[in-house]
VMD Tcl script that draws the C-alpha trace (Angstrom):
set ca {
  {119.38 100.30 91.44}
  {122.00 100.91 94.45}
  {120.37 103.06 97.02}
  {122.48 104.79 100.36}
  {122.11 102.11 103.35}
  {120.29 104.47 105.75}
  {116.98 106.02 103.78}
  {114.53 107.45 105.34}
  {112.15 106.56 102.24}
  {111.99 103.06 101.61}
  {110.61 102.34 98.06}
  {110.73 98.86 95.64}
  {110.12 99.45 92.05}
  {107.53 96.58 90.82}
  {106.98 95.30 87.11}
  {105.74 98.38 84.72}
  {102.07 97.84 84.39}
  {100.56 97.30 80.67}
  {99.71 100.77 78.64}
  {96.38 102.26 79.20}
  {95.97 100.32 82.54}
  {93.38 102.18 84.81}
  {93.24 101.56 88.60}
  {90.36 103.31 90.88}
  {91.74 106.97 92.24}
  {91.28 105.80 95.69}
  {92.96 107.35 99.19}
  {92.22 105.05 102.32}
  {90.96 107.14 105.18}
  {89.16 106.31 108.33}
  {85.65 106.50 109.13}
  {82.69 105.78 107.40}
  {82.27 102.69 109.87}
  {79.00 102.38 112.06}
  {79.57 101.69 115.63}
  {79.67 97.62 115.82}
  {82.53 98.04 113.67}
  {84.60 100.77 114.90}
  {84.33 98.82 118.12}
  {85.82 95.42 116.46}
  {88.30 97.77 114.22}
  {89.49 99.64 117.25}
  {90.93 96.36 119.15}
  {94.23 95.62 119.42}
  {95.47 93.13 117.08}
  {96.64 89.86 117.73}
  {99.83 88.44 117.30}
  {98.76 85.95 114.81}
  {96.89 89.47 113.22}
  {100.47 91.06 112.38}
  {102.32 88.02 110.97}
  {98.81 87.64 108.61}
  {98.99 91.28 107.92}
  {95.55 91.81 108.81}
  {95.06 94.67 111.41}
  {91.26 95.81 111.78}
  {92.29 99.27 113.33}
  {91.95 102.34 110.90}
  {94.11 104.37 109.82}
  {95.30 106.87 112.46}
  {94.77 109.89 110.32}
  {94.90 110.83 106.24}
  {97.00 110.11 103.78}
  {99.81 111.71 102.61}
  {99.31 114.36 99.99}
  {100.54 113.32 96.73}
  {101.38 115.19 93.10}
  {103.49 116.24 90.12}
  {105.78 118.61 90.98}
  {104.62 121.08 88.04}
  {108.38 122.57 87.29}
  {109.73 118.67 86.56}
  {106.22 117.36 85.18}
  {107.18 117.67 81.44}
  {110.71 116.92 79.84}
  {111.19 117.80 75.73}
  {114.61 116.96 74.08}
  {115.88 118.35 71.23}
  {118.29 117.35 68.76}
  {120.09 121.02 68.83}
  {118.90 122.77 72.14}
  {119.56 126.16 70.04}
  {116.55 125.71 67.97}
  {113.94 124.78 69.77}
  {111.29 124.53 67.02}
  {108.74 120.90 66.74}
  {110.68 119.73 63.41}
  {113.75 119.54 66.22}
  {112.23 117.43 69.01}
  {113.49 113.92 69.72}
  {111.54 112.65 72.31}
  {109.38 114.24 75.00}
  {107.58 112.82 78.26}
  {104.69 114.14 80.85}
  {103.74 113.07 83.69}
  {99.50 113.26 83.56}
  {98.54 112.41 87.53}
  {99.79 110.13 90.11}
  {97.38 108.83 92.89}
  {98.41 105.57 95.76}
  {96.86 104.15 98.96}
  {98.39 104.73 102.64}
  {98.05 102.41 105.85}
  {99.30 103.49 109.61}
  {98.31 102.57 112.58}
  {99.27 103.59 115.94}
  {103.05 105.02 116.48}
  {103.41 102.85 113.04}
  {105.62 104.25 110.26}
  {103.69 105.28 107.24}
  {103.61 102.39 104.23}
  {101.87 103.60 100.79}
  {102.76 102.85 96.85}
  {101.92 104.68 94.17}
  {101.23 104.40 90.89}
  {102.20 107.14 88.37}
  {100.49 108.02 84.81}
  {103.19 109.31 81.90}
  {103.30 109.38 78.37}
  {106.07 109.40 75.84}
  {106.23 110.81 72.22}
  {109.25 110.34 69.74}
  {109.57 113.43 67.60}
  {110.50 114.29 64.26}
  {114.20 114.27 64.79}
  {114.69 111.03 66.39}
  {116.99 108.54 65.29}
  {116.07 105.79 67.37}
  {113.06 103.97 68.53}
  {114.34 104.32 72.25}
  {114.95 106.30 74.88}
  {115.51 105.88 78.63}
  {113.99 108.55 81.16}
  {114.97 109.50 84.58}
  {112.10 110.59 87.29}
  {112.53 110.50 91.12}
  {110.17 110.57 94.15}
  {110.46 112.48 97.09}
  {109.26 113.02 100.46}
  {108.63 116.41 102.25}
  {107.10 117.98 105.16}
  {104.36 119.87 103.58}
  {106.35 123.45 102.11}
  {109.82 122.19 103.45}
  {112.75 120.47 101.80}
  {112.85 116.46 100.94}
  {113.67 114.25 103.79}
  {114.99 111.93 100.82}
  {114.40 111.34 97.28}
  {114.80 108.25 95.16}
  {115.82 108.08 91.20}
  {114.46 105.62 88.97}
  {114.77 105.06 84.74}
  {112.33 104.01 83.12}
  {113.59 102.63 79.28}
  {110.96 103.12 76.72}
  {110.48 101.67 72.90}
  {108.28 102.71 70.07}
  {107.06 100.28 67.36}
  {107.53 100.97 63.79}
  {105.11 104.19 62.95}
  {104.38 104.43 66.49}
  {104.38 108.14 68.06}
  {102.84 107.82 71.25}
  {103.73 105.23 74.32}
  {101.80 105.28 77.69}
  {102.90 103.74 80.87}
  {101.94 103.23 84.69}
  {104.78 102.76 86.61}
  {103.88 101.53 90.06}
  {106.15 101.98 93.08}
  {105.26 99.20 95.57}
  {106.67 100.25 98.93}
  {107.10 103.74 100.34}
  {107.71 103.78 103.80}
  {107.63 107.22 105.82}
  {109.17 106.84 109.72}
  {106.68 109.12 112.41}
  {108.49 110.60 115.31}
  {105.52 109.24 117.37}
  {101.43 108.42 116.97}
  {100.43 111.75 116.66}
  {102.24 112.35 113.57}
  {99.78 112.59 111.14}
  {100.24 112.09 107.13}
  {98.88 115.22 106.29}
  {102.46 116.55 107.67}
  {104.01 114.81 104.56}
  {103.89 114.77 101.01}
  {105.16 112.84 98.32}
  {105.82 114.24 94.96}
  {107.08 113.02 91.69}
  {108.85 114.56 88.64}
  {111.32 113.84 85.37}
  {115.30 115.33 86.24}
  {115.70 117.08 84.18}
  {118.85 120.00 83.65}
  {118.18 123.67 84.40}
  {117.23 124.98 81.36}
  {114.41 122.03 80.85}
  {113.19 123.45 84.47}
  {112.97 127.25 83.16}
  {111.74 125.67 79.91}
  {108.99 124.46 81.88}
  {108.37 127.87 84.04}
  {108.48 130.01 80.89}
  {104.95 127.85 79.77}
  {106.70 126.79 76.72}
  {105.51 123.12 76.03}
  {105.63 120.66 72.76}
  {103.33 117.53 73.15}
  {103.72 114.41 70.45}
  {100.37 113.36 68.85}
  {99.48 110.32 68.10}
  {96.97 111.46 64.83}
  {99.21 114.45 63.88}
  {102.68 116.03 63.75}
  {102.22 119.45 65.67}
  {103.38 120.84 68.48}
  {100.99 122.31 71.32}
}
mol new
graphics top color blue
foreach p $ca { graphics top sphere $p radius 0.5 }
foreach p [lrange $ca 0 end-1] q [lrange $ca 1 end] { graphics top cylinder $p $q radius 0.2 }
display resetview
């Protein structure tokens, strides 16, 4: 993956994590610390501290916000985009939740990863037992425009009779620059979704949906 040399968002793509992998829904925030330990957290840290990667401070504020962008949060391809009917679909994907941790301190930039939740179903009209999916990430000030976005594929395989794959994919390193230390992450968020061409987008607006079952061939 060949990125442009001067990103704003900084992110590292890490080995796909096994299907049906579950990780705690947990948001580092600050607080929650009696006074003993706010004192030692507070301190400045050493030297030795920031080459170990251990800095006792908390964070300076909350994480980012994080979520599916709904419009690009389903994709469904079909093998003749004029009849969109189940007995046509090839292979669909959905993006189910996506949750991460954050750390900043000081005038520090931002650094979080995520993790991302999707399934896959091959449909009725496939022809092959793979397919390879495109989904980016994005950071925004909260209701404004990206500050930059990232693509990633993601190549997916079925077994013989299978209908149904689920995935984690975990991004490892986001990194989000602050003007100064009273930048805050609620001023950010960082959403995901599939690309996806215009008409899958009003496809998606219009409600219409068509979800693979593992137990049964029907559309919902």
């Amino acid at each position: 993956m060949k990125l442009p040399a001067a990103l704003l968002l900084s992110l590292a793509l890490a080995t796909v994590s096994a299907c049906g992998t579950s990780r705690p829904r947990v948001i580092e925030l600050p607080g929650g610390v009696n006074p003993e330990e706010q004192q030692q957290q507070q301190r400045e840290p050493t030297v030795l501290d920031r080459l170990m990667g251990n800095d006792p401070r908390p964070n300076a504020g909350p994480c980012p916000l994080m979520g599916v962008l709904y419009d690009n949060a389903r994709v469904v391809d079909f093998a003749a985009p004029d009849s969109q009917r189940y007995a046509n679909i090839e292979f669909t994907g959905e993006m189910s939740g996506v949750r991460g941790l954050c750390r900043y301190v000081g005038a520090d930039p931002i650094v979080m990863n995520l993790d991302v939740d999707m399934s896959f179903g091959r449909g009725p009209a496939a022809t092959s037992d793979r397919q390879t999916y495109r989904y980016w990430v994005a950071v925004t000030r909260r209701g404004r425009a990206p500050i930059e976005k990232a693509y990633f594929d993601i190549d997916v395989r079925w077994n013989r009779g299978q209908a149904v794959v689920s995935r984690t994919e975990h991004i490892e390193r986001i990194v989000i620059p602050r003007a100064n230390d009273t930048v805050s992450g609620e001023n950010f968020e960082v959403l995901v979704g599939f690309e996806l061409t215009p008409e899958q987008v009003q496809f998606n607006r219009d409600g219409r949906r068509f979800r693979i079952d593992a137990g049964q061939n029907s559309g919902q």
